[in-house]
BAMI-251909 format. One record per residue: residue in three letters; residue number from 1; x, y, z of N, C-alpha, C, CB in turn. Coordinates in pm, whole numbers. Glycine has a CB too. Example, Ala and Ser with C-alpha at 12.3 -4.5 7.8 and 13.67 -1.06 7.14 Angstrom:
<atoms>
+------+------+--------+--------+--------+--------+--------+--------+--------+--------+--------+--------+--------+--------+
! kegu ! gumi !    npx !    npy !    npz !   capx !   capy !   capz !    cpx !    cpy !    cpz !   cbpx !   cbpy !   cbpz !
+------+------+--------+--------+--------+--------+--------+--------+--------+--------+--------+--------+--------+--------+
!  ala !    1 !   1319 !   -569 !    780 !   1230 !   -450 !    780 !   1320 !   -330 !    780 !   1131 !   -447 !    905 !
!  ser !    2 !   1285 !   -225 !    708 !   1367 !   -106 !    714 !   1290 !      3 !    787 !   1408 !    -60 !    572 !
+------+------+--------+--------+--------+--------+--------+--------+--------+--------+--------+--------+--------+--------+
</atoms>
This chain:
<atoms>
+------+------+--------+--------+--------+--------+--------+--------+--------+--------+--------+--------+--------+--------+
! kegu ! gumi !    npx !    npy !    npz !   capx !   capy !   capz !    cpx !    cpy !    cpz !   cbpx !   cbpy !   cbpz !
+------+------+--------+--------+--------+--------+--------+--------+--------+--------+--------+--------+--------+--------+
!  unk !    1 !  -1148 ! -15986 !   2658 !  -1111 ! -16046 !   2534 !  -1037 ! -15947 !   2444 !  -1234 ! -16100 !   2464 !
!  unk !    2 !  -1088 ! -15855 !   2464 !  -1043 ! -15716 !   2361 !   -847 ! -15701 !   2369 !  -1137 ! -15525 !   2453 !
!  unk !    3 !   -835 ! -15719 !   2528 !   -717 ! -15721 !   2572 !   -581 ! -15808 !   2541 !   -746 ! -15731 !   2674 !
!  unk !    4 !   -660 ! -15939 !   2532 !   -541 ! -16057 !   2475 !   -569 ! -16073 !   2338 !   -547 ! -16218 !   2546 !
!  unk !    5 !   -678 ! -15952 !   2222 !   -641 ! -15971 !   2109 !   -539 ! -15868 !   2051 !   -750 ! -15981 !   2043 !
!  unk !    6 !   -495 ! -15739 !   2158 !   -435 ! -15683 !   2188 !   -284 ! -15684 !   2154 !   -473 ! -15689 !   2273 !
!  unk !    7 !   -307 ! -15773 !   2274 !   -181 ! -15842 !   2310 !   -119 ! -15930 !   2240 !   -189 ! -15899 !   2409 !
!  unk !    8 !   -238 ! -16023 !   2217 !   -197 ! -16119 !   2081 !   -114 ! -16041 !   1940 !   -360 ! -16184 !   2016 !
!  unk !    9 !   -150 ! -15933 !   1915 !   -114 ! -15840 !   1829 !     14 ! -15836 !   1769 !   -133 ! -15739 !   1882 !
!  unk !   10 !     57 ! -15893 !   1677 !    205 ! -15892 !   1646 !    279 ! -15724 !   1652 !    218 ! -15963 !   1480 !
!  unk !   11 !    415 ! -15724 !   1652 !    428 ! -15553 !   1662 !    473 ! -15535 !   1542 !    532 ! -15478 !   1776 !
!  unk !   12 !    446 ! -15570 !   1401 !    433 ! -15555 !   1278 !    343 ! -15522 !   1248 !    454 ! -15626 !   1218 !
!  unk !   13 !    291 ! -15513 !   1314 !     95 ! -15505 !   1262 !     51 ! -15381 !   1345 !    -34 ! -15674 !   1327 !
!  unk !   14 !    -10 ! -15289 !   1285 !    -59 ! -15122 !   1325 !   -215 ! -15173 !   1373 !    -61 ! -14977 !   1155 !
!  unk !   15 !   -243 ! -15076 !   1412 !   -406 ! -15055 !   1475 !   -411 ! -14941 !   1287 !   -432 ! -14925 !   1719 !
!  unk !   16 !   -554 ! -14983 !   1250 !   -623 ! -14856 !   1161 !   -593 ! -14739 !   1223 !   -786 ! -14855 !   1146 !
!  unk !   17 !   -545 ! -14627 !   1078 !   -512 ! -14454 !   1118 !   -684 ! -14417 !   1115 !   -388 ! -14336 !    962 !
!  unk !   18 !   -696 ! -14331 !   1193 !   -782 ! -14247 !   1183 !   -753 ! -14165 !   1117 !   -817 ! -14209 !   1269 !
!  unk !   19 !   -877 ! -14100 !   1002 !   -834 ! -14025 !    911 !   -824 ! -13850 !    984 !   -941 ! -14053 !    781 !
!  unk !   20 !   -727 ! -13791 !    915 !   -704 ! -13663 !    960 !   -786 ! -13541 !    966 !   -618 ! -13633 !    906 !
!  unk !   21 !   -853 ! -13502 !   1047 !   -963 ! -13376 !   1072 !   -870 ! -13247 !    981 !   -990 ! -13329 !   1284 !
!  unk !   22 !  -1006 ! -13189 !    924 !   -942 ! -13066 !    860 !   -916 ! -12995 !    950 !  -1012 ! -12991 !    768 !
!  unk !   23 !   -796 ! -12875 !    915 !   -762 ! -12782 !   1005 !   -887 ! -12688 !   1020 !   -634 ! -12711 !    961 !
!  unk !   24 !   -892 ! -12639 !   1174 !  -1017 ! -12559 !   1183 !   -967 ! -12414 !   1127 !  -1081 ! -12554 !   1347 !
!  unk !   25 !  -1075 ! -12323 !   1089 !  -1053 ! -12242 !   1012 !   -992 ! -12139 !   1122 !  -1171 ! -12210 !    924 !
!  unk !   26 !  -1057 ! -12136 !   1248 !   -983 ! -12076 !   1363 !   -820 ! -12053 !   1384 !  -1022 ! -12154 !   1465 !
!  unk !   27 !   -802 ! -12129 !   1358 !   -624 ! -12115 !   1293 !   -584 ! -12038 !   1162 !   -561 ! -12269 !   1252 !
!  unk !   28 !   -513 ! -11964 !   1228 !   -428 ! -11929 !   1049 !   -296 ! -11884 !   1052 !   -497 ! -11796 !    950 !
!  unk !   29 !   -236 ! -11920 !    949 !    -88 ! -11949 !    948 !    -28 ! -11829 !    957 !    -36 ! -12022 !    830 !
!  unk !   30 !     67 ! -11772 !    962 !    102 ! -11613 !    957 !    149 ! -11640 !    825 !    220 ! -11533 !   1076 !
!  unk !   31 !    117 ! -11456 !    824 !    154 ! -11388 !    696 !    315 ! -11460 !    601 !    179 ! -11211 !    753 !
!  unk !   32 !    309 ! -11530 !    486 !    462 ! -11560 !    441 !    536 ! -11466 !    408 !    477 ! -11638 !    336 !
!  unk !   33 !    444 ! -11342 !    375 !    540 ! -11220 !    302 !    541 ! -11085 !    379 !    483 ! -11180 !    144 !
!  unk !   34 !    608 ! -11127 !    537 !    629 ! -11029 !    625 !    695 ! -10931 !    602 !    669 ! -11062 !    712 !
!  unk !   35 !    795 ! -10954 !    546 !    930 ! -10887 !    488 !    813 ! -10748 !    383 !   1065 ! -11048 !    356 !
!  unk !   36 !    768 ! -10820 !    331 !    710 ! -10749 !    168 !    675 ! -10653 !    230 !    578 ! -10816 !     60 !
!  unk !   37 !    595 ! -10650 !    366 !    496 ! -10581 !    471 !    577 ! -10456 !    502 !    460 ! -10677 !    618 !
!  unk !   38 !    702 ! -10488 !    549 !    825 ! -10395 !    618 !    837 ! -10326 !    519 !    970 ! -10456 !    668 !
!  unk !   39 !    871 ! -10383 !    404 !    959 ! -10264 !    346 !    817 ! -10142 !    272 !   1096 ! -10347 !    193 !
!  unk !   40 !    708 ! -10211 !    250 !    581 ! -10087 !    215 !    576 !  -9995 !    339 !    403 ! -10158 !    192 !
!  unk !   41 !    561 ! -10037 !    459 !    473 !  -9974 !    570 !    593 !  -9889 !    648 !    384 ! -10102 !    680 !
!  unk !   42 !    738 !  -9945 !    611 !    816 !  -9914 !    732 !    891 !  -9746 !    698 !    946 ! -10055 !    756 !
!  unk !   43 !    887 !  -9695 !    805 !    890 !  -9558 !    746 !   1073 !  -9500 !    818 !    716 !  -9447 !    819 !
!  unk !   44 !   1099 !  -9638 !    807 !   1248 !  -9592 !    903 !   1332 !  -9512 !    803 !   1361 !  -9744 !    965 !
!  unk !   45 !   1338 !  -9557 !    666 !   1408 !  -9474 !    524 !   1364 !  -9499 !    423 !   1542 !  -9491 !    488 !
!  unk !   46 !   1361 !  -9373 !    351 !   1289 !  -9356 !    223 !   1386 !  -9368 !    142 !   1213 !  -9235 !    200 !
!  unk !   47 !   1342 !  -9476 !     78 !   1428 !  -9504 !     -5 !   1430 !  -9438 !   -169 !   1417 !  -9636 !      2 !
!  unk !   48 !   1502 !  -9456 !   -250 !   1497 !  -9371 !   -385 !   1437 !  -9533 !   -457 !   1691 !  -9280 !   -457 !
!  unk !   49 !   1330 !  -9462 !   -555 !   1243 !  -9617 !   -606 !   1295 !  -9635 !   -718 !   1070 !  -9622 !   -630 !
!  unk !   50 !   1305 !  -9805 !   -694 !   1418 !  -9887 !   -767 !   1521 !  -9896 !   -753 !   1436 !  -9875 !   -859 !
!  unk !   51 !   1636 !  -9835 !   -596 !   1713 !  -9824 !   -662 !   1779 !  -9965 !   -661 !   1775 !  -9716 !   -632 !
!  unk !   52 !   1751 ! -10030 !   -591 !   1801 ! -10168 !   -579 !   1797 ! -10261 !   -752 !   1688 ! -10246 !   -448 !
!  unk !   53 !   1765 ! -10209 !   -859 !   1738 ! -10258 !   -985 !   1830 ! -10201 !  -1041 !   1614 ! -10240 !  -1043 !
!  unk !   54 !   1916 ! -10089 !   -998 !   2016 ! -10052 !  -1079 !   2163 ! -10148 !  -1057 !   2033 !  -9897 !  -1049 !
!  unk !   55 !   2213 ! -10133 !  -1181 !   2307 ! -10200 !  -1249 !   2498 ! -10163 !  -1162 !   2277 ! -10136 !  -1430 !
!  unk !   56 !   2448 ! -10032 !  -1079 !   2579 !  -9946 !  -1073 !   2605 !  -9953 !   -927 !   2566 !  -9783 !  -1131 !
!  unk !   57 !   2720 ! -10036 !   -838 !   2711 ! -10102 !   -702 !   2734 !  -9932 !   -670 !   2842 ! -10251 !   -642 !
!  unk !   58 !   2725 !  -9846 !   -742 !   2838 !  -9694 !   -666 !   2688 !  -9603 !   -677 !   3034 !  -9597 !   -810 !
!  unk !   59 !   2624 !  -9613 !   -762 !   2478 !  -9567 !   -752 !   2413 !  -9607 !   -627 !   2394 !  -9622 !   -864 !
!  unk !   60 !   2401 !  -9748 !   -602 !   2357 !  -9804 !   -555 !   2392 !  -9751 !   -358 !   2391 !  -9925 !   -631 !
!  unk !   61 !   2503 !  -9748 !   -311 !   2553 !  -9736 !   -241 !   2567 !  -9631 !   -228 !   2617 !  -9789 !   -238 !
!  unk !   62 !   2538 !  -9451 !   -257 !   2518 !  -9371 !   -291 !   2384 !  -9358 !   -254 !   2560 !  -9364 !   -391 !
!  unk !   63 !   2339 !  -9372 !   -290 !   2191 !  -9359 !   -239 !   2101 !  -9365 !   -139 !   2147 !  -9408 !   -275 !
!  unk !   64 !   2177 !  -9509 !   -134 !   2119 !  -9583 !     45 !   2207 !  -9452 !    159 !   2223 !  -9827 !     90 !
!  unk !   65 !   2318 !  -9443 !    142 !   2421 !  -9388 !    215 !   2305 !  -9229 !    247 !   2600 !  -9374 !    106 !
!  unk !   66 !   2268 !  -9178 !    146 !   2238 !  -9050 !    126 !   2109 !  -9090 !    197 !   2243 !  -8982 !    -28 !
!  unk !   67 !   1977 !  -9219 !    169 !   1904 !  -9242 !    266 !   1928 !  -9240 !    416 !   1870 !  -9335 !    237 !
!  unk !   68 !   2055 !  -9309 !    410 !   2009 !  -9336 !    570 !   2076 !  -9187 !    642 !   2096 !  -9514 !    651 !
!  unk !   69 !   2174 !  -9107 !    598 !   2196 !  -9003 !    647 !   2082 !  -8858 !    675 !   2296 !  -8986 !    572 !
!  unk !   70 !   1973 !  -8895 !    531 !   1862 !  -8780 !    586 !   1749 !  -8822 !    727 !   1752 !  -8748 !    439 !
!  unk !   71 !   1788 !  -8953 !    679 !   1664 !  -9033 !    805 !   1693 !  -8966 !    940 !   1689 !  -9234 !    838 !
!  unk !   72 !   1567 !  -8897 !    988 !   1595 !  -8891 !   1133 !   1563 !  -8993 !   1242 !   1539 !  -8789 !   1173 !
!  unk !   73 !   1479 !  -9052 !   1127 !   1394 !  -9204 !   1266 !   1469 !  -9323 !   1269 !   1212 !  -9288 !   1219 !
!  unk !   74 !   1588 !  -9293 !   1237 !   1670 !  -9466 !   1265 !   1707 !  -9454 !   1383 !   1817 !  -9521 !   1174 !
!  unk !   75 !   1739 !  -9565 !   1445 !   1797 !  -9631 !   1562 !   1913 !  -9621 !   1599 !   1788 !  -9740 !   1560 !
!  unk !   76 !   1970 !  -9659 !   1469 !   2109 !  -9668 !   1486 !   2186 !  -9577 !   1402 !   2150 !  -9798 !   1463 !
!  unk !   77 !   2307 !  -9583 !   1378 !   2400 !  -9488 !   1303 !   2348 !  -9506 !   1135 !   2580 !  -9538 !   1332 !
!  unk !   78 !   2401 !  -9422 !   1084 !   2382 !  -9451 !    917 !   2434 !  -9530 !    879 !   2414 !  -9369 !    826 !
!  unk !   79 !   2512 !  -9578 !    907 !   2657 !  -9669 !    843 !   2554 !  -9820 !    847 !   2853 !  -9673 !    986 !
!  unk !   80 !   2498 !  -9794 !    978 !   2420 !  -9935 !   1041 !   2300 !  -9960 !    967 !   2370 !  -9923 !   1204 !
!  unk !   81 !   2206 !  -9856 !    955 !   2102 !  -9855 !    890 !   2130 !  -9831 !    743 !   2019 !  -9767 !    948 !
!  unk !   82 !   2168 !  -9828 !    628 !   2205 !  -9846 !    528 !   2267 !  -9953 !    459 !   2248 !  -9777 !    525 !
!  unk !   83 !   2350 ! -10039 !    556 !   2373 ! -10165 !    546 !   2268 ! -10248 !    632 !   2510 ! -10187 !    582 !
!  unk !   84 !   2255 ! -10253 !    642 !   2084 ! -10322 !    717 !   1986 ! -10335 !    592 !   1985 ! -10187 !    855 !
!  unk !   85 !   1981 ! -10228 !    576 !   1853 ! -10230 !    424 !   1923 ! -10276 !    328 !   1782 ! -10072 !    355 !
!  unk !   86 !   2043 ! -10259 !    263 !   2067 ! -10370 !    213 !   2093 ! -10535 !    248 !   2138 ! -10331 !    172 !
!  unk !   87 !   2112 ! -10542 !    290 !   2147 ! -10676 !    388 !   1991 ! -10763 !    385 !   2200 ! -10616 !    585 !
!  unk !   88 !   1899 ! -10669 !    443 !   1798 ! -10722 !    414 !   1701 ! -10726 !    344 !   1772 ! -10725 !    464 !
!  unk !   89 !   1735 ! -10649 !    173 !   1681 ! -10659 !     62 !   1740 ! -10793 !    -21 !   1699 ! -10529 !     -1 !
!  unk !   90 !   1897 ! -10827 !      8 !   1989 ! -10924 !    -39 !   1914 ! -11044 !     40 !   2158 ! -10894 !     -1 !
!  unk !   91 !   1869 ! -11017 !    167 !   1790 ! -11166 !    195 !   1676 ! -11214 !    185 !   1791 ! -11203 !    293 !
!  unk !   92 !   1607 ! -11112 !    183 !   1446 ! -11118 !    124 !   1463 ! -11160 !    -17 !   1355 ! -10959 !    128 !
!  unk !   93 !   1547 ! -11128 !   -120 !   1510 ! -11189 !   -228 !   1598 ! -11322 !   -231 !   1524 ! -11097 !   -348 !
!  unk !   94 !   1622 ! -11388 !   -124 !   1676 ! -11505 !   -106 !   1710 ! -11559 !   -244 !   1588 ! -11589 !    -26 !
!  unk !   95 !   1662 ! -11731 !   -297 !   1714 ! -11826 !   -361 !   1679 ! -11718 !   -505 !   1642 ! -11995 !   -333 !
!  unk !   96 !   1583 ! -11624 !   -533 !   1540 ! -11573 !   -610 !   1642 ! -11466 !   -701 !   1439 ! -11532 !   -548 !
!  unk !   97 !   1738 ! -11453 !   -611 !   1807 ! -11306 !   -691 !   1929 ! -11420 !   -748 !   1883 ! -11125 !   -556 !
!  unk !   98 !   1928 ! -11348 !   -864 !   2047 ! -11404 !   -970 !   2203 ! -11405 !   -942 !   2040 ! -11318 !  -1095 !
!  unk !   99 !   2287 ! -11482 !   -979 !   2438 ! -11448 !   -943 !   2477 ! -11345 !   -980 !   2531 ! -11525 !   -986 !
!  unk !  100 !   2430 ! -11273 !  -1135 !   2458 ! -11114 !  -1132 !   2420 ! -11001 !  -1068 !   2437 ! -11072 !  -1221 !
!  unk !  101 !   2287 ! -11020 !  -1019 !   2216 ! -10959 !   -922 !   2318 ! -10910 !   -769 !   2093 ! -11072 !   -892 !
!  unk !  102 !   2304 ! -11052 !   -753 !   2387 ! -11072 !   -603 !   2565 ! -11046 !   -610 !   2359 ! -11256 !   -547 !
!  unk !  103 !   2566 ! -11018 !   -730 !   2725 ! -11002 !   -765 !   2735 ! -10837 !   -780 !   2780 ! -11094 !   -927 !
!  unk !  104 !   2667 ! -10758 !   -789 !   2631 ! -10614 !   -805 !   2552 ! -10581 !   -634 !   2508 ! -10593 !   -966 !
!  unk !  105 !   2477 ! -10628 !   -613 !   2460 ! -10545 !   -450 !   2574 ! -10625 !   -384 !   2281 ! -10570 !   -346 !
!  unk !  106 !   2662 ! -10711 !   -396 !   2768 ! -10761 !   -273 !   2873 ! -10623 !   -346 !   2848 ! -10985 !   -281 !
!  unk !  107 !   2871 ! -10620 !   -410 !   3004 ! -10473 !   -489 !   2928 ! -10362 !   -419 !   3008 ! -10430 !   -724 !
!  unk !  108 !   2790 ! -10339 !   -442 !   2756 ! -10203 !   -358 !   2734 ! -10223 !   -194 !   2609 ! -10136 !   -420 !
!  unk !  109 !   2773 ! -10322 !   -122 !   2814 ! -10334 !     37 !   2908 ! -10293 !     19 !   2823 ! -10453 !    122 !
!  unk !  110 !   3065 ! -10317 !    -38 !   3131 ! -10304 !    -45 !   3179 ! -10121 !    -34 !   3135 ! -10389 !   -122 !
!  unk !  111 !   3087 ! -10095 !   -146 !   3156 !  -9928 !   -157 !   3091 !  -9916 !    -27 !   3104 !  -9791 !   -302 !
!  unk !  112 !   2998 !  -9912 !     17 !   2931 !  -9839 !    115 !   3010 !  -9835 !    252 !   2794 !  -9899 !    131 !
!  unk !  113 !   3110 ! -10001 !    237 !   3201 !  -9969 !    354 !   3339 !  -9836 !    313 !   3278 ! -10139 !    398 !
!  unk !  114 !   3326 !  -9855 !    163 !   3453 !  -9739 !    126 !   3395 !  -9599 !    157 !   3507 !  -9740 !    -54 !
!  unk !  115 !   3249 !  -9575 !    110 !   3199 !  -9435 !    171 !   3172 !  -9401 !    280 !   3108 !  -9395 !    135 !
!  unk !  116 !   3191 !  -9487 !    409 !   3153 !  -9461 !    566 !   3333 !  -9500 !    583 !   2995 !  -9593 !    665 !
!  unk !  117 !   3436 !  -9479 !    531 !   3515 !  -9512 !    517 !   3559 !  -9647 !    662 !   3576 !  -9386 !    484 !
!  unk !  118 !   3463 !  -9744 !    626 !   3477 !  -9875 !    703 !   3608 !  -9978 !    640 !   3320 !  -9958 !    691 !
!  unk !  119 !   3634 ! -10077 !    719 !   3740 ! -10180 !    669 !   3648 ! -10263 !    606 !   3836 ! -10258 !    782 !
!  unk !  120 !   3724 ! -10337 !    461 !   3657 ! -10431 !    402 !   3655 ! -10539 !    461 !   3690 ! -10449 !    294 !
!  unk !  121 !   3521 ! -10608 !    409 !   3453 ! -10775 !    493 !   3599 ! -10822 !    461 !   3281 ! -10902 !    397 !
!  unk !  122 !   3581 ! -10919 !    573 !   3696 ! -11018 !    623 !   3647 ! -11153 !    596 !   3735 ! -11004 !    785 !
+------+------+--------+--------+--------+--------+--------+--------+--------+--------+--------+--------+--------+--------+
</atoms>
């Protein structure tokens, strides 16, 4: 009987949701502020503190440049690792950093390609 009331069943018409089990506590989501993690713990370059708050793209780019050249533990070249840390300070503060903000570290990428004397972004 169960079967042809089933069947009988218009296909407009749902079966009752079962209500949703809490997530078990055995689960847990990863960390959201991985990034935050890297830049405390990561010991690839020491950076000069704050300098990413300064106002001056030539300070700015200056600095990192002078970081990544004392670093002995990078991977890659200075040129690479100095634009890297910026690159990924500009994306970590994603929707958050201001158009003046982001209008002052895109000027200090810039020098940094004039002080590794690189070609400008295309």
């Amino acid at each position: 009987m169960a079967k042809t009331q089933t069947a009988a069943r218009k296909s407009s018409e749902r079966a009752p949701r079962k209500p949703a089990s809490p997530k078990s506590p055995a689960k847990k989501a990863a960390p959201r502020k991985w990034s935050a993690k890297v830049t405390e713990t990561s010991d690839a370059m020491d950076l000069e503190k704050d300098i990413f708050k300064s106002d001056s793209p030539q300070r700015i780019a200056t600095s990192v440049k002078r970081s990544a050249e004392r670093s002995h533990r990078r991977k890659s070249g200075a040129f690479r690792s100095a634009m890297s840390m910026l690159t990924f300070y500009i994306n970590r503060a994603g929707k958050n950093l201001s158009t003046s903000r982001r209008r002052v570290l895109d000027a200090a990428k810039n020098r940094l390609r004039r002080l590794f004397h690189r070609p400008a972004a295309g």
